[in-house]
C-alpha positions as CSV (number, residue, x, y, z in Angstrom):
1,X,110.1,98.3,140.8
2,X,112.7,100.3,143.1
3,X,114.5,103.1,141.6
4,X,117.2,105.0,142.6
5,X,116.7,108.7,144.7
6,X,115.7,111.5,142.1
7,X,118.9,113.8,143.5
8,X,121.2,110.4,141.7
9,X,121.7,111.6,137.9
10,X,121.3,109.0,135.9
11,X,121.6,107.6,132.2
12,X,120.2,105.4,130.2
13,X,122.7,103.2,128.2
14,X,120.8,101.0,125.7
15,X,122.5,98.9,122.2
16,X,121.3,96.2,119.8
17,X,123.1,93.2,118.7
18,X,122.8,91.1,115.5
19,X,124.4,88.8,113.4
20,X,125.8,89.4,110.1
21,X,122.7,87.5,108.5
22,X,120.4,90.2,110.8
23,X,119.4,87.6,113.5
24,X,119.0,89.0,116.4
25,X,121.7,87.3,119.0
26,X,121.5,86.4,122.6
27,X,123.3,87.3,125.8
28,X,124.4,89.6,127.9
29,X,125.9,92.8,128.3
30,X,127.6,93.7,132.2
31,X,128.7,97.0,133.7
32,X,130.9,96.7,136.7
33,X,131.5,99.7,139.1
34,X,133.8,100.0,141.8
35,X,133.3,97.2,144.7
36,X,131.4,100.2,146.5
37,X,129.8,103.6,145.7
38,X,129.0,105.9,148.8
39,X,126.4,108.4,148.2
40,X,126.2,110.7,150.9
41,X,123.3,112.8,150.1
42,X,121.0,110.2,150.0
43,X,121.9,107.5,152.5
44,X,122.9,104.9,150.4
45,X,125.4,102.5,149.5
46,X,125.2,101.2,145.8
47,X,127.3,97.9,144.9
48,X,127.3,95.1,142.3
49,X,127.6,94.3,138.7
50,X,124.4,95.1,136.4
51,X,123.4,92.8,133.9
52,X,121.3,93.5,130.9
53,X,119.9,90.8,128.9
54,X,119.3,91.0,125.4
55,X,115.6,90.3,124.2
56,X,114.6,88.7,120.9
57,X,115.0,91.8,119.1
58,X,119.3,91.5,119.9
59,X,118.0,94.4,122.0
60,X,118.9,95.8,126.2
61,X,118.5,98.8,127.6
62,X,119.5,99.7,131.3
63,X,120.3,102.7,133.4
64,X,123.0,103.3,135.8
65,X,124.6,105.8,138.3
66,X,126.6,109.0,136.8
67,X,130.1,108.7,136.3
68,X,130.4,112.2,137.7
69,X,127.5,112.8,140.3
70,X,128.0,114.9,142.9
71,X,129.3,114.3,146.2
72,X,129.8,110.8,145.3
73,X,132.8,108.1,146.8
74,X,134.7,107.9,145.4
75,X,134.9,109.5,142.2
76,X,137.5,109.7,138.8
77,X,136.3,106.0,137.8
78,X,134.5,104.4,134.8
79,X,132.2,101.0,134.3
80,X,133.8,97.9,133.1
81,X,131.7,96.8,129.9
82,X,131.9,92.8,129.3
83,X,130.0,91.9,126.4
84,X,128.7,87.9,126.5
85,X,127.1,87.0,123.3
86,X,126.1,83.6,122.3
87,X,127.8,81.9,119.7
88,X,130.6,85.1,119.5
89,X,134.1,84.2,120.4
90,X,135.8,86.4,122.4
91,X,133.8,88.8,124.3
92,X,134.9,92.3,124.8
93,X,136.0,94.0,127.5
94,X,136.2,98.1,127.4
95,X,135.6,101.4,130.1
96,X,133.2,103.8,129.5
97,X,132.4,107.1,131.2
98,X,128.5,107.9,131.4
99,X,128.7,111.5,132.3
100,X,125.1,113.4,133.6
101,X,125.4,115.8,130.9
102,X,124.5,112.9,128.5
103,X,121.4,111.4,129.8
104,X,121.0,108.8,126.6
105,X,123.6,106.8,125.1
106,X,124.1,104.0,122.5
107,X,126.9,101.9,123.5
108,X,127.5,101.8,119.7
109,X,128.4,105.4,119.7
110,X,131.0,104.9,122.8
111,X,132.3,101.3,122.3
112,X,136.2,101.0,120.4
113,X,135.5,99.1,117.4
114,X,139.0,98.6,117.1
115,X,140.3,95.4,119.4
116,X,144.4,97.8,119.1
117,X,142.8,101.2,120.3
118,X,142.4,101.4,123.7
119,X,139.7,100.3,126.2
120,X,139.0,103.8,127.8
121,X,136.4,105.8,125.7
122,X,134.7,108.9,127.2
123,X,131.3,109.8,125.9
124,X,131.4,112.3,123.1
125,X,130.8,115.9,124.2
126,X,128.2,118.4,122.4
127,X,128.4,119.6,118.9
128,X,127.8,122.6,117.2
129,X,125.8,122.5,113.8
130,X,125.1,125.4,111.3
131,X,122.8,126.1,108.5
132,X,120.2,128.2,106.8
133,X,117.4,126.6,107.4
134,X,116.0,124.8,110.5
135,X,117.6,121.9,112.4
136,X,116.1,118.3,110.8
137,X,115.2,115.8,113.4
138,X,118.1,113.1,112.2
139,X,120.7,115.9,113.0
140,X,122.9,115.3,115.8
141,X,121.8,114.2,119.6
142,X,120.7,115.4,123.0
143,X,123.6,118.0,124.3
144,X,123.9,119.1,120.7
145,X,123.3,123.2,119.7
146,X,122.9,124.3,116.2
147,X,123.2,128.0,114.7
148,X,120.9,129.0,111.9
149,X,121.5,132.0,110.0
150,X,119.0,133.5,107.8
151,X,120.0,136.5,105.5
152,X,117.3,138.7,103.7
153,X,117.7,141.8,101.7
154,X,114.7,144.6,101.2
155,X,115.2,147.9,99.9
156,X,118.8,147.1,99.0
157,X,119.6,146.4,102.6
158,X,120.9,143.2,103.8
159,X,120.3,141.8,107.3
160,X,121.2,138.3,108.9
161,X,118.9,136.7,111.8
162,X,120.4,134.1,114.3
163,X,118.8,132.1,115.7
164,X,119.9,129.5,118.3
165,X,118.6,125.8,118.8
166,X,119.4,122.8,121.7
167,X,118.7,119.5,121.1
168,X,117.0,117.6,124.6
169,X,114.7,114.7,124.6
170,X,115.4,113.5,120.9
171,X,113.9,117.0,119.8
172,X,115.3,120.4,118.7
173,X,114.2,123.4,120.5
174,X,114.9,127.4,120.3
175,X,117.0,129.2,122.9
176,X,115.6,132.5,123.0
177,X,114.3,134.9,120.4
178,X,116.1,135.2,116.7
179,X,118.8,137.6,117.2
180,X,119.2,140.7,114.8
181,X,120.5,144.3,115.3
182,X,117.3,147.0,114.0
183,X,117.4,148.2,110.1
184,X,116.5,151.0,108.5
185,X,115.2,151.1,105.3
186,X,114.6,154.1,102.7
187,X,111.3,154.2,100.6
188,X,108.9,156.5,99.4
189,X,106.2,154.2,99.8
190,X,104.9,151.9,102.6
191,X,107.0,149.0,103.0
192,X,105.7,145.4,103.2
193,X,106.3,143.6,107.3
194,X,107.7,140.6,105.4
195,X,111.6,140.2,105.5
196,X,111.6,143.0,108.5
197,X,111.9,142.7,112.4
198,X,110.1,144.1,115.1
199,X,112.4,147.6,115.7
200,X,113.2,148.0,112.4
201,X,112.7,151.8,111.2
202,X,111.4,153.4,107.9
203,X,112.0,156.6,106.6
204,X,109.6,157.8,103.8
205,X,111.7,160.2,101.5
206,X,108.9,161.6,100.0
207,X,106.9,162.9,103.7
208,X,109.9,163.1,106.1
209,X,107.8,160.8,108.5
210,X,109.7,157.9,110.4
211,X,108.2,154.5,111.4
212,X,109.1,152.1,113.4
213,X,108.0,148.0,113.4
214,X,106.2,146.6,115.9
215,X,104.7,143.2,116.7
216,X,101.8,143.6,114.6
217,X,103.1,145.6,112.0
218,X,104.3,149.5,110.8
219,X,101.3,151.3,112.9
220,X,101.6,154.4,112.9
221,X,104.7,157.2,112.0
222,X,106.8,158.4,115.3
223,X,108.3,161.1,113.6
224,X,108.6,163.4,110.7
225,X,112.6,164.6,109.5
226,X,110.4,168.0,108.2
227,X,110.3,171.0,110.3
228,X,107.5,173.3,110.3
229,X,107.4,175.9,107.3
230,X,109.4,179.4,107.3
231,X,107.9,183.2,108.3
232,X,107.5,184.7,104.4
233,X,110.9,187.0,103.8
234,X,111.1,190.3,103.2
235,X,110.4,191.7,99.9
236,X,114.2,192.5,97.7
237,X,114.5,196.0,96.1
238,X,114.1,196.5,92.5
239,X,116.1,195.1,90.3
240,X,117.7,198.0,87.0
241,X,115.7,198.2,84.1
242,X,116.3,195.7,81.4
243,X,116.8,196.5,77.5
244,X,114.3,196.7,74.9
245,X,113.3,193.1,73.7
246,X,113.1,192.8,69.6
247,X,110.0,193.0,68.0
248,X,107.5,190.7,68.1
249,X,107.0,188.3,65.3
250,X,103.5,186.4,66.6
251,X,100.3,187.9,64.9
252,X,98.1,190.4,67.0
253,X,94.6,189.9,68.2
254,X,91.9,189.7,65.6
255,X,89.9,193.1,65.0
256,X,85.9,194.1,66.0
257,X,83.6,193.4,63.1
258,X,83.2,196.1,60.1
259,X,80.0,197.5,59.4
260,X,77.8,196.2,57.0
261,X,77.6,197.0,53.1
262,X,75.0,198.6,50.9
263,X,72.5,196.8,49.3
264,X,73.1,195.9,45.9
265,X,71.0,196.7,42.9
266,X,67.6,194.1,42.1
267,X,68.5,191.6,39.5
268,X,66.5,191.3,36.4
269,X,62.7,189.1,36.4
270,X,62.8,185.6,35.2
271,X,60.8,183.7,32.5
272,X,56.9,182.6,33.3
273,X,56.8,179.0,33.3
274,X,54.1,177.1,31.0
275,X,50.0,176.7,32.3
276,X,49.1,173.2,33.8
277,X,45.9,171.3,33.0
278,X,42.7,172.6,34.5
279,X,40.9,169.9,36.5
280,X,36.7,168.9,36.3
281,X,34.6,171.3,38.6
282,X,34.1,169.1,41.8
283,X,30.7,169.0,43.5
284,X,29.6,170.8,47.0
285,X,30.8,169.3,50.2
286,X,28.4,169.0,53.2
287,X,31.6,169.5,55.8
288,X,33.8,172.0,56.2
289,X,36.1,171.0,52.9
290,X,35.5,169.0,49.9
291,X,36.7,165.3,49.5
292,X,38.2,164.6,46.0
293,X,39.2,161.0,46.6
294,X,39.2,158.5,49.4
295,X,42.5,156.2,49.2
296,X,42.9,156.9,45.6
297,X,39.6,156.2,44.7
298,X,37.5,158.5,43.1
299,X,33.9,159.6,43.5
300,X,31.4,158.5,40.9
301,X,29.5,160.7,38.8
302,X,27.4,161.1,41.6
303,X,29.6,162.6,44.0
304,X,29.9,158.8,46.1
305,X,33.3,157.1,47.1
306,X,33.0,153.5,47.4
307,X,35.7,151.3,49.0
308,X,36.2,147.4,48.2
309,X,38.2,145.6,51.2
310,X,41.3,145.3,49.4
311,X,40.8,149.0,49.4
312,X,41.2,149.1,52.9
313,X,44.0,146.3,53.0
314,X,41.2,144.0,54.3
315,X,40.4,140.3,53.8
316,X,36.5,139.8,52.4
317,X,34.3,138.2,54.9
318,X,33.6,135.7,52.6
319,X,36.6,134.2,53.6
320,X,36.2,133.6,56.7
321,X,36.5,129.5,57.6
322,X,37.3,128.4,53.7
323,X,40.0,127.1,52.3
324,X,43.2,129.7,52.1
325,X,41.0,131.9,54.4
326,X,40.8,132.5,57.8
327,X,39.9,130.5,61.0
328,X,36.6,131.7,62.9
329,X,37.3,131.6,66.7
330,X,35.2,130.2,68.9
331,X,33.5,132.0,72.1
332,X,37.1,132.1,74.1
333,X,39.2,133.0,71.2
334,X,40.3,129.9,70.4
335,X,40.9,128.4,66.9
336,X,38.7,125.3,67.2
337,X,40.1,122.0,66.6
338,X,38.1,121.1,64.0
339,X,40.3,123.5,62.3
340,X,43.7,122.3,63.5
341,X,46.2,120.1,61.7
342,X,48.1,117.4,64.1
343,X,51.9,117.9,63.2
344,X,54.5,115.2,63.7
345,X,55.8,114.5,67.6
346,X,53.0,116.1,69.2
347,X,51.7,113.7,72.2
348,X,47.9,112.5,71.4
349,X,47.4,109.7,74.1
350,X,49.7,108.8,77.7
351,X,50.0,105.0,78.2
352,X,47.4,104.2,75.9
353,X,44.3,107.1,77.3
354,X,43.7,110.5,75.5
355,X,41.8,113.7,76.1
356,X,43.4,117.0,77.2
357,X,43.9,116.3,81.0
358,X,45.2,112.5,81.3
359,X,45.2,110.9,84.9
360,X,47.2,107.7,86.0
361,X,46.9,105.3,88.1
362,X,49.9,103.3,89.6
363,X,49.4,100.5,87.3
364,X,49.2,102.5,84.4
365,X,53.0,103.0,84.8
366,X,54.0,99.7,85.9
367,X,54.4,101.2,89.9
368,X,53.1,99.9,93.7
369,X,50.6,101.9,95.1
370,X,51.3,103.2,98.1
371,X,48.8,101.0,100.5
372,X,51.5,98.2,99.7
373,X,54.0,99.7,101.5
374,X,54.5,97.1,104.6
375,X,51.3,95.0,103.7
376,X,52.0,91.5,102.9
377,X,53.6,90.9,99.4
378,X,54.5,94.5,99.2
379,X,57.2,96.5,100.2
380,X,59.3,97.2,103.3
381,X,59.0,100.8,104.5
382,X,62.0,102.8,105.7
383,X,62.9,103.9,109.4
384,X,64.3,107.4,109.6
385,X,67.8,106.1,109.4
386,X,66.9,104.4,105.5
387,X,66.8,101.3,107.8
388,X,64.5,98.4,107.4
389,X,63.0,98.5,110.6
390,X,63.4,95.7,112.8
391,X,59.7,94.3,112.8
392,X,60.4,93.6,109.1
393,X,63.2,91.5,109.4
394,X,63.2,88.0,110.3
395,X,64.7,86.8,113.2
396,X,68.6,86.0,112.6
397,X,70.5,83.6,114.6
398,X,71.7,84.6,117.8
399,X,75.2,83.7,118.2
400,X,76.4,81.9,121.0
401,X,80.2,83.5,121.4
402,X,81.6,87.0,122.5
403,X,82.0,89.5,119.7
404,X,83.8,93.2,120.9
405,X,80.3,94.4,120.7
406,X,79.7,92.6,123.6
407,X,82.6,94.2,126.1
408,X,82.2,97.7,124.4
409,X,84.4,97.2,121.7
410,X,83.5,97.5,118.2
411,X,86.7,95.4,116.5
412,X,90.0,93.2,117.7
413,X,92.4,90.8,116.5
414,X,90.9,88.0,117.7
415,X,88.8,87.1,121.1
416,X,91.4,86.6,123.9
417,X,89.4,83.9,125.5
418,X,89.3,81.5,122.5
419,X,93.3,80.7,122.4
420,X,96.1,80.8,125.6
421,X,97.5,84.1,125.7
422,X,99.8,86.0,128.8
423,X,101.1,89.6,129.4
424,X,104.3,89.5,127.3
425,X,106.7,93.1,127.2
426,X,106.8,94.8,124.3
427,X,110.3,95.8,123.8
428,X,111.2,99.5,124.7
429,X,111.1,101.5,121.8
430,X,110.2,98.1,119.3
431,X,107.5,99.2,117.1
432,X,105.0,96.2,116.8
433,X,102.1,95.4,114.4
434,X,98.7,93.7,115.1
435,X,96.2,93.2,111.9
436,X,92.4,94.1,112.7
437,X,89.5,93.2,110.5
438,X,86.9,96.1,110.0
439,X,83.4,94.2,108.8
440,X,81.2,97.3,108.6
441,X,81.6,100.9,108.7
442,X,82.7,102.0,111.9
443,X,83.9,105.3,113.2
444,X,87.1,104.5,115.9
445,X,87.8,107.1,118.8
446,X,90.4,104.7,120.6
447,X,92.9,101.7,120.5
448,X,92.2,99.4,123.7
449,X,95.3,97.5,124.9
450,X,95.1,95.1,127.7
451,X,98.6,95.4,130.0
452,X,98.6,93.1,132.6
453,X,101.0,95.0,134.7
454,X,103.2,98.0,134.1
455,X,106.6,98.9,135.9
456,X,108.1,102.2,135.5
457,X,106.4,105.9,133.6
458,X,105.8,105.8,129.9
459,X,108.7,107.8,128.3
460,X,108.1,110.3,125.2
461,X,107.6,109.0,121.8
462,X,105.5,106.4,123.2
463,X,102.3,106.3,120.7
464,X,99.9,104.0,118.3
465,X,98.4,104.4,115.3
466,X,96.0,102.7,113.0
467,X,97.1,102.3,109.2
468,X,95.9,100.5,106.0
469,X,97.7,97.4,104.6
470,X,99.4,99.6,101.8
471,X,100.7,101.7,104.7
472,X,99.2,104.9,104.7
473,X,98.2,106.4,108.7
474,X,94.7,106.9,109.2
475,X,94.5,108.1,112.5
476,X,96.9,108.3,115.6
477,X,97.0,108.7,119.5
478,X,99.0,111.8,120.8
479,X,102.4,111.3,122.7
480,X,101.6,108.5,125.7
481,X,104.2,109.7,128.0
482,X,103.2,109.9,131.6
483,X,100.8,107.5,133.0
484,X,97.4,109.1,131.9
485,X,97.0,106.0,129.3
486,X,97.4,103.5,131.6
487,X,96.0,104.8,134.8
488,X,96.2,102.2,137.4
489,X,97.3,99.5,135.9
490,X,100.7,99.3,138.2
491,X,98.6,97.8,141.4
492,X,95.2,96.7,139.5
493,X,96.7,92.9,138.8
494,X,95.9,93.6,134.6
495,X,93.2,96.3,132.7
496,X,92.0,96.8,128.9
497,X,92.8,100.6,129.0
498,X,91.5,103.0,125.6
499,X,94.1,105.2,124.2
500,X,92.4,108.1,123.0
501,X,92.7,108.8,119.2
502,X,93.6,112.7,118.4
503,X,90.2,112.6,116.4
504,X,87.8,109.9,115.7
505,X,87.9,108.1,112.1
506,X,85.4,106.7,109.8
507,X,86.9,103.4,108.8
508,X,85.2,101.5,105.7
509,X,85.2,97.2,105.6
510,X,88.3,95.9,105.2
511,X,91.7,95.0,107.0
512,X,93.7,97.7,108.8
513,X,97.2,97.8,110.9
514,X,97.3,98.9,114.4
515,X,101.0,100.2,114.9
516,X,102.7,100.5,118.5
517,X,105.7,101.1,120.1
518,X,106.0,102.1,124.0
519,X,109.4,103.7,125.4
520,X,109.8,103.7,129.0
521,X,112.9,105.1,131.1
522,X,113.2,101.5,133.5
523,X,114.1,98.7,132.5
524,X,110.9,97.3,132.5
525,X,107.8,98.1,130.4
526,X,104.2,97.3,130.2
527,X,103.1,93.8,129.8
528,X,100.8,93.6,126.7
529,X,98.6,90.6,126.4
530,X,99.6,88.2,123.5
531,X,99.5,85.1,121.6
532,X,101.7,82.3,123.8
533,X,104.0,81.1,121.3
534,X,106.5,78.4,121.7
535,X,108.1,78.0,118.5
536,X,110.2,81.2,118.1
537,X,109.0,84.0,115.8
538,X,106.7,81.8,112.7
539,X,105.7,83.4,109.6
540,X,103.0,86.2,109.9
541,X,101.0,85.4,106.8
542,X,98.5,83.0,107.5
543,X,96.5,82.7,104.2
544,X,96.5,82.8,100.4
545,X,96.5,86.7,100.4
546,X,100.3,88.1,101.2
547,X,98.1,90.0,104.3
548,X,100.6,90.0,107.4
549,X,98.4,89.6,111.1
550,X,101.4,90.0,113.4
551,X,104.7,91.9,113.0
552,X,107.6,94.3,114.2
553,X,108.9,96.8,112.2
554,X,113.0,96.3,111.6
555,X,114.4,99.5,111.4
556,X,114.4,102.5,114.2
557,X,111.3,103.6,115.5
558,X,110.2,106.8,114.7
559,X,109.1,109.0,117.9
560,X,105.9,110.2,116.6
561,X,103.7,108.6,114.1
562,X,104.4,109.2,110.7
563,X,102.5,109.8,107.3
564,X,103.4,105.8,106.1
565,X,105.1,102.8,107.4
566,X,106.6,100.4,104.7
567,X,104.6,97.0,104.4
568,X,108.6,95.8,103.4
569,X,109.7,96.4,106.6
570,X,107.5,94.1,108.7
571,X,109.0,91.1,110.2
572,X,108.1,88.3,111.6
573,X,107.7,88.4,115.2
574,X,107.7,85.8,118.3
575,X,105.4,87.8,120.0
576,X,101.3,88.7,118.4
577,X,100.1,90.9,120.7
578,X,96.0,91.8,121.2
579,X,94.4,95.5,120.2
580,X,91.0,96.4,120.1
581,X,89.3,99.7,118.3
582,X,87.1,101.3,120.2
């Protein structure tokens, strides 16, 4: 498609019509420059109404010559707008001027919506917004400027950063750095870098050092307020003599230790207590004493000690192996079990065998041994995926139709071949939705579209997405614009193209929505394949379930893809287009 020379400013002038019952309405919208426009610098004449039809949507979108571009003939004039809608009485006819500084417009912003005001409207001029906190991206529109001021206060000193934005491309953007003057700040500790600026200065009252802020932080001092220490001065001369203080009332020190007294005189010799009892002569020892008794026992008249076990705090061998005796151990120092009582709960037998070391077999415990692991009647063995392997699977049917599988896809909406279906435009900036059925686990790196031809470059906030029915996103494409999604297409006569997904997703069986919407500066889009339908826009649930397989989304489309999309606000559609996951 021809396009005007790049040195021509431009703008786009797009609007949407509808009924009062939301219908989208039909006709056209005309602009109407002078007879003739002479542009010098680039060799060319420019003459004609333009006429922008409005698609099913109610929606047109067009772009035309500057009011004010340079050097052109001749100059001072505005477009005559002359709105033909069908089924409207009374069409309008108004000027507008579509200055270069304003590269986007809505003719609803610019149109008189009062039939007694005028017919000349000029295009509004920039804004200037302020706040505290940064611009939203609903505020205000390309041209616009915004202010935001953000006050702090540390160490009792309070200091405002400015900070300038522009708004270009349906986005806000900084001009610049944040503006503030440098602060200093009075502390006799270190101060935190939050809430300061890079140039900012600290003086430490307690040292004399000064710091300054930069980019990564205090570092280290620059200075120190302290100068070096003072040469000792001279000694002063002796001051008069001072009075006599008054007696001291605090004890003095304690005195050396007096010598020692002289023995006193012996007292007097004390009673002699009574005679004890004078024991039997004992007998001659062999050893070196003699033994009078042996653990309180006595010897008998004839000098012999004889101890019993209970003597000794022993247990008589007779008592070994009876009843309320002791065990007897066997050879390893075992009790032996002859001698052992069986208490309650302890295990005597395993699945019906006994003896101290039990040994199963597989049927013992009701298992397969292991030799009928892929033998007939047995079991299937496992590949190491935890696959049955193929050689123990029957065969299955082979079908005789495409699947995606087949043309490197691994889902779509439905196979392309099976139903008539042409290259359809999507709308510039509509957002549309196709249903896809997910049968298995999957992981999804791409959303294929097939565009049978493609005028023009994608604009920004073109992008897709793939959500669940409930509408939360589950993974996304980055912003198309440019032409690195659809390479080639223009002069290739139609391609399925793969636009890459920001990361892959693991999607689980079950019914997703692939969201779209494509923006483009022409008037012309791409050409997306779809459904031919001739019977207008038809209800989008096909089934029992309230599951919707085609739609477009009725509101404004955002220009990135966001968290959810209501299920509310699909519509029903004229146009089902075709996606793929790959």
């Amino acid at each position: 498609m021809a396009t005007l020379p790049a040195n021509i400013p431009t703008v786009v002038v797009h609007g949407t019509y509808m009924g009062p019952d939301g219908r989208p309405l039909a006709g056209t919208v005309t602009f109407n420059a002078p007879s003739l426009l002479t542009f010098p610098d680039s060799d060319l004449f420019v003459a004609g109404p333009v006429v922008a039809t409005l698609d099913e949507n109610g929606h047109f979108s067009v772009r035309l010559p500057a009011t004010d571009a340079p050097n052109m003939q001749p100059s001072g004039w505005s477009y005559v707008v002359k709105e033909n809608l069908s089924g409207v009485i009374g069409g309008r006819t108004f000027s507008v001027l579509l200055p270069k500084a304003t590269p986007d417009v809505d003719l609803a912003d610019v149109a008189p919506a009062d039939p007694t005001t005028p017919n000349y409207v000029p295009v509004a001029g920039s804004q200037i917004f302020t706040g505290t906190a940064s611009p939203t991206s609903a505020l205000g529109r390309d041209g616009d400027f915004f202010t935001q001021y953000d006050t702090r206060t540390l160490l009792g000193v309070t200091s405002t950063t400015v900070t300038m934005w522009t708004r270009a491309g349906g986005a806000w953007a900084k001009l610049g750095d944040a503006i503030r003057g440098a602060a200093w700040y009075v502390s006799n500790a270190s101060t935190p870098s939050t809430d300061t600026k890079v140039g900012d200065f600290l003086l430490r009252s307690d040292t004399g050092e000064v710091w300054q802020r930069g980019a990564s932080g205090w570092g280290n001092p620059v200075a120190n307020l302290k100068g070096p220490k003072g040469d000792t001065g001279t000694t002063g001369a002796q001051g008069p003599k001072g009075d006599t203080g008054a007696a001291s009332t605090v004890p003095g020190p304690k005195g050396d230790k007096g010598d020692q007294g002289n023995t006193g005189p012996a007292g007097p010799t004390g009673p002699q207590g009574p005679q004890g009892p004078q024991g039997a002569p004992g007998k001659d020892g062999t050893g070196a004493g003699t033994v009078t008794a042996v653990n309180g026992v006595q010897p008998d008249a004839t000098g012999l000690v004889t101890l019993r076990p209970s003597d000794v705090a022993a247990i008589p061998v007779a008592d070994k192996g009876v009843a309320n005796g002791v065990a007897t151990l066997d050879a390893s120092g075992l009790v032996p079990s002859s001698q052992l009582s069986i208490p309650s709960g302890v295990v005597t037998t395993v699945n019906g065998k006994s003896g101290p070391a039990v040994t199963l077999a597989p049927a013992d415990v009701s298992a397969l041994a292991a030799s009928t692991r892929g033998a007939v009647n047995g079991v299937a063995p496992l590949d190491s995926a935890s696959d049955v392997p193929v050689v123990n699977l029957p065969d299955a049917a082979v079908p005789s139709v495409f699947i995606p599988a087949d043309l490197g896809l691994k889902a779509w909406a439905f196979d392309p071949v099976t139903t008539p279906s042409t290259p359809t435009f999507t709308g510039n900036g509509s957002l549309r939705m196709t249903a896809v059925v997910v049968r298995q686990t999957m992981t999804v790196s791409k959303i294929a579209f097939h565009f049978g031809g493609y005028a023009g470059t994608m604009a920004a906030g073109s992008w897709a997405g793939i959500y669940t029915t409930a509408g939360a996103k589950k993974a996304a494409t980055a912003d198309m614009a440019g032409e690195a999604v659809v390479p080639g297409v223009h002069n290739a006569g139609g391609a399925t193209v793969g636009a890459a997904l920001t990361s892959s997703v693991s999607l689980t069986p079950g019914i997703y929505y692939v969201w779209f919407v494509f923006r483009y500066a022409s008037s012309d889009g791409p050409m997306v394949l779809a459904l031919d339908n001739a019977f207008g826009a038809p209800p989008n649930v096909f089934g029992l379930t309230p599951v919707k397989r085609f739609g477009v989304f009725t509101g404004t489309a955002a220009t990135t893809a966001p968290a959810t999309i209501a299920t509310t606000s699909i519509d029903n559609g004229a146009n089902r287009f075709w996606v793929g996951l790959g």
